[in-house]
N, C-alpha and C positions, 0 to 999 in steps of 0.2 A: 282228313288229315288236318288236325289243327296244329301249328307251330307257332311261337312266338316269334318267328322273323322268315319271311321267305324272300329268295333270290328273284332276281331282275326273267330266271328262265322259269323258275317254276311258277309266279305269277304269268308268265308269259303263257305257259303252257295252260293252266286253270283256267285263263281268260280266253283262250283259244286265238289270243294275239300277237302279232312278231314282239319283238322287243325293243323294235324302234318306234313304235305305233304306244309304249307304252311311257315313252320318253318325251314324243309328242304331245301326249294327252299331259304329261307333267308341264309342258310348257304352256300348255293352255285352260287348266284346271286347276288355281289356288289349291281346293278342295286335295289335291291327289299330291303329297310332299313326302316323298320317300326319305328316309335318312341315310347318310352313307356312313359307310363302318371306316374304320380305319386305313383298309385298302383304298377305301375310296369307291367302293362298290354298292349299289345302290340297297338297304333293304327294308322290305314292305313288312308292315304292321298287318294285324288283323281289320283294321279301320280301314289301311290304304287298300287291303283287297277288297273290301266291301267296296269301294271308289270304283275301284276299275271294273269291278264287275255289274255296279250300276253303270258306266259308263260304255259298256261294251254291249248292254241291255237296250242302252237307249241308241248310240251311234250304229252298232252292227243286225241287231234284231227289229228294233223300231222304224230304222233309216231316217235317224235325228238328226240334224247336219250338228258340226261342233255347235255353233250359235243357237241351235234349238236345245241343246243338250245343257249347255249352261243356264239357261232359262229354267229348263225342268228338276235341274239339282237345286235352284236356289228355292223353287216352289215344293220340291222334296215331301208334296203331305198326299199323299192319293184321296180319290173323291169319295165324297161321303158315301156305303154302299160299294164301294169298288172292293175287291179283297185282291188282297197283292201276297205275295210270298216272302218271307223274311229272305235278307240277305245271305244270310248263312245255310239258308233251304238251299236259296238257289248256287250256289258254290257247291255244297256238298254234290246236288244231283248232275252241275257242270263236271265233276269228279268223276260220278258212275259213270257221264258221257263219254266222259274221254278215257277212261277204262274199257268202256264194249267198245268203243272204237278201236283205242289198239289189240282189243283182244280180235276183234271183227280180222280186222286186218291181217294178222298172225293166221287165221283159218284158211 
């Protein structure tokens, strides 16, 4: 699902994180600045989800503390030989994730 702008829930839901954890990370990641619309409601670019979901990579999967996590966004280059997966691979296959899960779940 590519859009040009997504909500504060459905970044929440792709990231697999609450949406206050992603308001957090706003207050402590330059890098992660969401715009607000007119309401006043926050919404995420295709740039800001690539943020949060390296950010959810490194603090929920890696167990980066925040301080470690800031370190490794500003370093942002993998090691020579290392193969990493494009941001948008891994979005997309967080998607199927959380697809057979709610599908799992509904069974």
């Amino acid at each position: 699902m590519k859009k040009l702008y997504y909500s504060i829930g459905e970044v929440s839901k792709l990231a697999e994180v609450k949406p206050h954890v992603l308001r957090y990370w706003e207050s402590l990641f330059p890098e992660l600045n969401p715009q607000k619309n007119k309401a006043g409601k926050r919404i995420y670019t295709e740039k800001d989800l690539e943020v949060v979901l390296q950010l959810r990579e490194l603090i929920k999967d890696k167990k980066f503390s925040t301080a470690g996590a800031k370190k490794a966004i500003k370093k942002e280059q993998p090691k020579e030989g290392q193969a990493t997966l494009p941001i948008s691979v891994t979005r997309e296959l967080r998607e199927i994730r959380h697809f057979l899960s709610t599908l799992h779940d509904k069974l």
